[in-house]
VOBA-1610 file (N, C-alpha, C; in pm, whole numbers, padded with zeros to 5 digits, always signed):
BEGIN
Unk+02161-04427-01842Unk+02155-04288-01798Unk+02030-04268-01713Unk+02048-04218-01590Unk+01926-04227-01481Unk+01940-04050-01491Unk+01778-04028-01503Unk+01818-03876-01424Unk+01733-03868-01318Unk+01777-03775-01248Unk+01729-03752-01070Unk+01639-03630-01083Unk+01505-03598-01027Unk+01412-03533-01022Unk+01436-03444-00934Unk+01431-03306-00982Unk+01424-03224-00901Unk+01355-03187-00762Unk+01368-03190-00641Unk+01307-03208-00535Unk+01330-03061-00480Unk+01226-03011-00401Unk+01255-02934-00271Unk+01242-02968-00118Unk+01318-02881-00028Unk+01354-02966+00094Unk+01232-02872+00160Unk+01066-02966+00219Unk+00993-02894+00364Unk+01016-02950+00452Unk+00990-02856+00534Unk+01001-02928+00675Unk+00863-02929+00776Unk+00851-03022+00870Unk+00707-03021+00945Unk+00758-02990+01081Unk+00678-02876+01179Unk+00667-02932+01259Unk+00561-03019+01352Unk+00610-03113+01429Unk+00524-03181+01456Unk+00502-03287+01614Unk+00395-03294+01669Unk+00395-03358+01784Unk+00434-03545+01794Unk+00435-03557+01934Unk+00435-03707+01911Unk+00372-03808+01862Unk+00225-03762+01868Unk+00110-03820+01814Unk+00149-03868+01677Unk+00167-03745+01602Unk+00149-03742+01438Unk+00305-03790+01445Unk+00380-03799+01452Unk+00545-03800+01474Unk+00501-04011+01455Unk+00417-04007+01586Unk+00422-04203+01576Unk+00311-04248+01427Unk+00229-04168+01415Unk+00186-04206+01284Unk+00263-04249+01150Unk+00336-04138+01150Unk+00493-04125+01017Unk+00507-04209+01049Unk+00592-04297+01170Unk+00657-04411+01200Unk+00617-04537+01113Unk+00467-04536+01171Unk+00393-04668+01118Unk+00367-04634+00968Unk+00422-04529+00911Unk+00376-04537+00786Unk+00532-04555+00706Unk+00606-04618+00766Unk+00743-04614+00735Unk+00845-04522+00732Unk+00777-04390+00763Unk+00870-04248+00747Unk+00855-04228+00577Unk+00722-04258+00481Unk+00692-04222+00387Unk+00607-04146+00329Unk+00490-04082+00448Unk+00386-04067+00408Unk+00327-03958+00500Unk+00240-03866+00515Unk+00194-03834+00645Unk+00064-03832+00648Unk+00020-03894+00779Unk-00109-03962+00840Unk-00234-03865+00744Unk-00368-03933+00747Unk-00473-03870+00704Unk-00510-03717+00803Unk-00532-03591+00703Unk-00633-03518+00857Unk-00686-03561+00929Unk-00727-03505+01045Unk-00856-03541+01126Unk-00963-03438+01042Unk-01065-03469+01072Unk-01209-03363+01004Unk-01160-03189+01022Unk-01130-03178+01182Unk-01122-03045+01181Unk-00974-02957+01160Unk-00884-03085+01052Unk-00791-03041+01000Unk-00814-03071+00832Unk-00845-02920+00810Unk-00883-02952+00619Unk-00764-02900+00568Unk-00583-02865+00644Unk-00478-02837+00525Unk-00408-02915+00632Unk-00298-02992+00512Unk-00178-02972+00575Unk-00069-02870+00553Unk-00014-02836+00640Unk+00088-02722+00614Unk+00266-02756+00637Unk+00313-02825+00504Unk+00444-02801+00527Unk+00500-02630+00533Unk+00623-02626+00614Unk+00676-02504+00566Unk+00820-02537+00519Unk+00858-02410+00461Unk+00978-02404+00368Unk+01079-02327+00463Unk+01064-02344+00550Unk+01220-02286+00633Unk+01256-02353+00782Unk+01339-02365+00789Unk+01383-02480+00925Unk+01347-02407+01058Unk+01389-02267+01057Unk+01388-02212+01161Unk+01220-02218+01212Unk+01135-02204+01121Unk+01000-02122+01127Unk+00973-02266+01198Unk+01011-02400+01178Unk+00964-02503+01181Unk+01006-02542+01342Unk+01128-02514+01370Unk+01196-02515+01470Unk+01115-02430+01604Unk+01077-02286+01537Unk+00997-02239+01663Unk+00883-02316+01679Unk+00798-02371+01600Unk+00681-02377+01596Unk+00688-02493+01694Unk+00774-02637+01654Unk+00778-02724+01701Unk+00835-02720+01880Unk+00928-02604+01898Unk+01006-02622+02015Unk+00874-02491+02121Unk+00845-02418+02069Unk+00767-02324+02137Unk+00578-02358+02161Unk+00534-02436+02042Unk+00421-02470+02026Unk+00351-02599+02073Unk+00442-02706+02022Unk+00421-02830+02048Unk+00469-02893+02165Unk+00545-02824+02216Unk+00643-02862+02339Unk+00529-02851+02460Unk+00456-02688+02433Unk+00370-02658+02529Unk+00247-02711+02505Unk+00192-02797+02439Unk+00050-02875+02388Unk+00091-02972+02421Unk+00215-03045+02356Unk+00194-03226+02365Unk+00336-03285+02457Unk+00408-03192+02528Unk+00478-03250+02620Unk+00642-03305+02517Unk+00618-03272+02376Unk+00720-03243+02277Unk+00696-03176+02166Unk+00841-03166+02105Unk+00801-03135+01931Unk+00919-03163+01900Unk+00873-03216+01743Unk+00972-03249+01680Unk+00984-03194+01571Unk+01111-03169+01473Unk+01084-03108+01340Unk+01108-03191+01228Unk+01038-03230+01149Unk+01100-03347+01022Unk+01163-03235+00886Unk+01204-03315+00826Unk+01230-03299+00700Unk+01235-03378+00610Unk+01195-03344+00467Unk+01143-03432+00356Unk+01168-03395+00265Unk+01203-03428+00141Unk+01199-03362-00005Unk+01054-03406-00088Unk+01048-03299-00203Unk+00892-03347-00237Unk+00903-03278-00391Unk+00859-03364-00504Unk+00908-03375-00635Unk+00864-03248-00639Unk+00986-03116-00691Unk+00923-02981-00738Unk+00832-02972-00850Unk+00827-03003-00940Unk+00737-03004-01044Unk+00581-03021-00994Unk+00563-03155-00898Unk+00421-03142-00822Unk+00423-03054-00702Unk+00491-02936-00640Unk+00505-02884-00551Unk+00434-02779-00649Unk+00457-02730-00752Unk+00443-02608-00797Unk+00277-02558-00825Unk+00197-02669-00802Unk+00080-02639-00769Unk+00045-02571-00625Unk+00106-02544-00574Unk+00054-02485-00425Unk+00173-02371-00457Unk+00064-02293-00418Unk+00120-02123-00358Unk+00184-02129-00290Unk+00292-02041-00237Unk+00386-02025-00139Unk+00273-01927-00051Unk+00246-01980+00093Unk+00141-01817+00147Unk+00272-01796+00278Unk+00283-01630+00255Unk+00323-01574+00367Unk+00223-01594+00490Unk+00268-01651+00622Unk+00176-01646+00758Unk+00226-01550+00849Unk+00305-01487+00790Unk+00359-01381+00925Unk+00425-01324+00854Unk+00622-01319+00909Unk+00727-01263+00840Unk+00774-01287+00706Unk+00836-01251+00698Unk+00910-01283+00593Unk+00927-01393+00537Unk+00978-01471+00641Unk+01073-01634+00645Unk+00953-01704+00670Unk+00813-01675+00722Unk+00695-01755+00787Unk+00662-01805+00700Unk+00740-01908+00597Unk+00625-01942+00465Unk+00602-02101+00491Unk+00483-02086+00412Unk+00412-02209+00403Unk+00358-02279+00272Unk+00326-02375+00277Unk+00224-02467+00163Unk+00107-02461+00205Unk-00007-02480+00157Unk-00130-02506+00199Unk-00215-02635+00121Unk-00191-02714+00137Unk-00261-02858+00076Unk-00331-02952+00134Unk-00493-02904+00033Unk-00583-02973+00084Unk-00584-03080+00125Unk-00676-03139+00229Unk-00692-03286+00330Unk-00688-03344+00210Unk-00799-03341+00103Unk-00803-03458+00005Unk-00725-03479-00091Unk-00580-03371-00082Unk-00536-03366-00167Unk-00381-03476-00088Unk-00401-03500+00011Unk-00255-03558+00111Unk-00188-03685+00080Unk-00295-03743-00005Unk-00245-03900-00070Unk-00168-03857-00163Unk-00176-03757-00303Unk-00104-03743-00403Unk-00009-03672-00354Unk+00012-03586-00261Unk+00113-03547-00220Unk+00195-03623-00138Unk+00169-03697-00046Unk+00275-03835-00005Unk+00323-03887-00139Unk+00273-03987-00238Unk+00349-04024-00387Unk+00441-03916-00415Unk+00395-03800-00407Unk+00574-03758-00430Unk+00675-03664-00341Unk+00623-03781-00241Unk+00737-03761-00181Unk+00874-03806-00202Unk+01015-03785-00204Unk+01100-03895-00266Unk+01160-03923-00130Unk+01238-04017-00116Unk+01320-04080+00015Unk+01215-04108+00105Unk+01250-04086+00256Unk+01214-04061+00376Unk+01152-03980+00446Unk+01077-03963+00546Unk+01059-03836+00618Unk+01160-03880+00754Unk+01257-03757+00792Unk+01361-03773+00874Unk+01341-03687+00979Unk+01341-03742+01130Unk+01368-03624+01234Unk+01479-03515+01246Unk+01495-03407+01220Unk+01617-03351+01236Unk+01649-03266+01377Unk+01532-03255+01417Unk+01562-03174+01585Unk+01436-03268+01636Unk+01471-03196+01789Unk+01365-03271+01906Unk+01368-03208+02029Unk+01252-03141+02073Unk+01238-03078+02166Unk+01137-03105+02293Unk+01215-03099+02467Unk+01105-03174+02572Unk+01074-03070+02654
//
């Protein structure tokens, strides 16, 4: 009898830069901050992820892409949900030093699901 861990689905958006990092990390993990990045910010809705990546990143890095990942709920439930705008604008906020224990639970893959030039 196996049982399966409850997961929730975030999504990133994200440039090519950090996009080829994932790569080399197998599509398991996501890259260390840089210094003058102390959160990472998954968010919890596709769309929010979708603008950010197709409107934001498109116009900075010449793309964007949006991933998606599941991430063991039970260790999710330490981070607040913070509203950044609307309604739907939600986010995680997890510290730089906190990005290693949060990759471990990650479960599966991190997967591209859109892509924007």
């Amino acid at each position: 009898m196996t049982s399966r861990q409850e997961t929730t689905t975030l999504w990133r958006p994200t440039g090519p830069e950090e996009l080829e990092l994932v790569r080399e990390l197998d599509w398991r993990a996501w890259p260390p901050r840089l210094p003058e990045q102390p959160i990472f910010y998954p968010v919890l809705n596709e769309a929010y992820a979708v603008t950010i990546a197709r409107d934001w990143n498109v116009k900075h890095d010449g793309a964007g892409f949006v991933t998606r990942f599941e991430v063991g709920s039970g260790f999710l439930s330490r981070y607040p949900v913070r509203q950044a705008g609307g309604r739907t604008i939600l986010e995680l906020w997890v510290p730089a030093e906190e990005l290693d224990e949060f990759n471990a639970h990650i479960v599966g893959r991190i997967q591209v699901v859109h892509e924007f030039r």
